[in-house]
N, C-alpha and C positions, 0 to 999 in steps of 0.2 A: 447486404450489410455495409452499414459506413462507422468507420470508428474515429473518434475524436482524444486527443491529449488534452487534458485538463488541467490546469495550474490554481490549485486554491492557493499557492503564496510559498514561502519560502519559511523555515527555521532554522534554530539551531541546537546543537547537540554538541556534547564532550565529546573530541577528537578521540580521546582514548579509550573512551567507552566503546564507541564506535567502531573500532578496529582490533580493542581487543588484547591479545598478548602479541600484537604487532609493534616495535619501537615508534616513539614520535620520529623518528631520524629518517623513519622510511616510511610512514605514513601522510608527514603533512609535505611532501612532496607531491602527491595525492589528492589533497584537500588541504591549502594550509590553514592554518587555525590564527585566531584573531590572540590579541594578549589575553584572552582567559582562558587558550585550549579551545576554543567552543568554534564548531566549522559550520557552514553552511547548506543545508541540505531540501530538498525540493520537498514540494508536496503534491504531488502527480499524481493524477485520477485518470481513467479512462472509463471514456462514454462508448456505447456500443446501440446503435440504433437498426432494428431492426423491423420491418412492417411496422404493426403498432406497438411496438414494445423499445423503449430506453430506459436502459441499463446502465448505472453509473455505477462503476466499482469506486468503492473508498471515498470520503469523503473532506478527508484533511482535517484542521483543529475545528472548526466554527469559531466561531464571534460571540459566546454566552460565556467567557470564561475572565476571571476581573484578570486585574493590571497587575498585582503581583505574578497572576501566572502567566501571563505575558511579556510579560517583564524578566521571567528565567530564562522562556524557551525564544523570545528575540525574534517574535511573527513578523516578517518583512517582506519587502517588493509590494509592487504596482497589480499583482495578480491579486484576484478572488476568486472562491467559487464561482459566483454570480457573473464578475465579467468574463470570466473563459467560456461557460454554457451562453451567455449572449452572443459570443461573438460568432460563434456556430448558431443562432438564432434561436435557443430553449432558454427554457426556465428551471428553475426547479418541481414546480407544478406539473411538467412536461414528464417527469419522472414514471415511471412506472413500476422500476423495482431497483434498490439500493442492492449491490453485495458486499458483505462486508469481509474482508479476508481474515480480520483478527479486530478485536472490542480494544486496542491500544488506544488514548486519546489521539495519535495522530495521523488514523485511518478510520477514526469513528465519529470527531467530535463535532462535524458539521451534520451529521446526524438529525439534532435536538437544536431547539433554539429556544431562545428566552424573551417573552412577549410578559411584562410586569411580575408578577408571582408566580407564573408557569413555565411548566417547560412542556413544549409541545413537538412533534415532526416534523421538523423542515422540509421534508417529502409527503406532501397530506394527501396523494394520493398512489404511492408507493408503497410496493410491499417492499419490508426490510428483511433479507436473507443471512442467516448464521449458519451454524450449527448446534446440534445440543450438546457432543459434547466441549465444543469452546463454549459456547453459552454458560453450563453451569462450571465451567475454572474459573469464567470472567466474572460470574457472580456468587461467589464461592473462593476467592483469591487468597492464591499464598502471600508470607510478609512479604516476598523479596519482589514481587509483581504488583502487587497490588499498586502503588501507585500511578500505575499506566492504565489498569479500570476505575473509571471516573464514573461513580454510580448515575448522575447528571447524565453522563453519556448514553448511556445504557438500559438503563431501567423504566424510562419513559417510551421505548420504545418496544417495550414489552406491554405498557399499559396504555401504550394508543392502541393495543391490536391487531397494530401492522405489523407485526413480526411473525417468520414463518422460517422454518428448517430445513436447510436443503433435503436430508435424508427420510423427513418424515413426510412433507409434505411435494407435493408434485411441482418444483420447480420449473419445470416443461419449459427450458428454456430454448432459444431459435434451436434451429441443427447448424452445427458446427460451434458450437460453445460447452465447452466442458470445464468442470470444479475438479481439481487435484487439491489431496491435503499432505500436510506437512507438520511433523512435530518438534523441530527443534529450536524455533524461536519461542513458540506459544504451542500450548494443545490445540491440534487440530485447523492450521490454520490456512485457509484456501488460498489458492491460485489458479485464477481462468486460463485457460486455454482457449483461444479462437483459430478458427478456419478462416481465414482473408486474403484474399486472393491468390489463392495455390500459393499461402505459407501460413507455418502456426506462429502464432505470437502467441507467448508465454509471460504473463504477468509476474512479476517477480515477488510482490510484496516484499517483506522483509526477509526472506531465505536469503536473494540477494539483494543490496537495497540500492549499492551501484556498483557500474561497472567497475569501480576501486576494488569489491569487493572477489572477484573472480579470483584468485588464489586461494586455494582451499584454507590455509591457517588463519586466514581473516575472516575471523567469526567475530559478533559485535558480543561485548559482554553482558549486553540485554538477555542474549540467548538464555530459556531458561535451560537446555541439555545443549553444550557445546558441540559436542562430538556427535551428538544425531544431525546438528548442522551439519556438519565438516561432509557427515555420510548422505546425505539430502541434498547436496550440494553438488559432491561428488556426481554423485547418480542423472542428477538434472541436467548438469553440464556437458556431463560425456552424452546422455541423451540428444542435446539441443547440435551438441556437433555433430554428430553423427547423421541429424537429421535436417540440417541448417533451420534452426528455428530461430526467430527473432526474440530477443530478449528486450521487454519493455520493465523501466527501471523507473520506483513510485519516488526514490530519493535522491537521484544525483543531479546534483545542481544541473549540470552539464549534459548529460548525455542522454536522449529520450531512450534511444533504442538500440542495439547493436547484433552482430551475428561473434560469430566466434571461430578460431583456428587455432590447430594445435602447433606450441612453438615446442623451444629447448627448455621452457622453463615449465610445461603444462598448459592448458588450456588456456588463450586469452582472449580477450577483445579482438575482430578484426574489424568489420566497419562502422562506423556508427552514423545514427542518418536520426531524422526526424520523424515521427507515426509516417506523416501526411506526407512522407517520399517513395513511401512504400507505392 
């Protein structure tokens, strides 16, 4: 097995949303925020290549979405999808099966692309992994979410046919890669777990989005159940210590990957390194 860090590009996000019922005073020391509150945050995919099978979790915003919404979320840097898979020498073509941790636009929305009046599968010969039940919240969305399911993103990838359910259908994926779910950001919403080289890396998606986030009160106010965070957090962390597993992080500008140690203040960061030091 070889695994690759993926950068589809960078955005931005409210600082305080972000963090929560955590003060700006002690937050953007952290991440500091530009003059509109709005911080900096990664868009970090990992690729996982197996025999014949390449596995790309998440897939960042894409490029089908106009210049107003571009224009709030502040899509920046030199990265793409396309030039991070090149420079490991794939395509998207190369793909074989997408997972998707949660249907948010900014783990979904390179998904779909937009070729004149269509929207078609940027992965056309990829199977695209959910769940059923995140599938029907995402397409079935409460007020206070809904704006993060982007039917665009979503529903086209139900009607190219490529879409298949971890639970119903035979995901049969390598050995040493396992799906963990989690309900306190979104229903339902996965985390890989990989076996590489006598360690586990642990995808974080948004449970934790970065290593900022490791203190348990730092739940982002996306969460839609805060305190099943706080408890899923808990749990994940004391686990990952306990068993030194590497935390891979889809949002911090900075930090790919880290381990963890317990201090006086609770569990923190201890080293951080890059996938590819592993």
């Amino acid at each position: 097995m070889n695994v690759y860090s993926i950068n589809a590009g960078y955005f931005k996000l409210d600082g305080g949303a972000m963090f929560g019922v955590v003060p700006k005073s002690i937050w953007n020391k952290l991440n500091p925020a530009d003059e509109n509150n709005m911080c900096s945050w990664a868009l970090r995919c990992l690729l996982i290549e197996d025999g014949n099978r390449l596995i790309l979790v998440d897939n960042g915003m894409g490029e089908k979405q106009d210049s107003k919404f571009f224009a709030h979320y502040y899509l920046h840097g030199d990265d793409t999808l396309d030039k991070s898979l090149a420079k490991y020498g794939f395509s998207k073509d190369d793909i074989t099966d997408v997972l998707l941790t949660h249907l948010h636009f900014d783990h979904c929305g390179g998904s779909i692309k937009r070729e004149a009046d269509k929207l078609l599968p940027a992965f056309k010969n990829a199977i695209y992994w959910s769940n059923e039940r995140h599938w029907k919240w995402a397409t079935q969305p409460n007020d206070r979410e809904k704006a993060s399911f982007l039917k665009e993103n979503i529903l086209p990838i139900k009607e190219s046919g490529q879409l298949k359910f971890i639970e119903n259908d035979a995901a049969d994926f390598p050995p040493g890669i396992a799906v963990r779910q989690v309900f306190g950001h979104t229903e339902a919403m996965m985390l890989p777990q990989l076996q590489y080289k006598e360690k586990t890396i642990l995808y974080m998606a948004d449970l934790l989005p970065s290593a900022a986030h490791l203190p348990l009160p730092y739940v982002m106010a996306y969460d839609m159940f805060p305190l099943t965070t706080l408890n899923e957090k808990k749990s994940f962390i004391t686990e990952a210590l306990q068993n030194n597993y590497v935390l891979f992080f889809e949002h911090d500008p900075l930090i790919e990957c880290c381990t963890l140690e317990m201090t006086e203040k609770g569990i923190r960061k201890k080293d951080d390194f890059k996938l590819n030091e592993l």
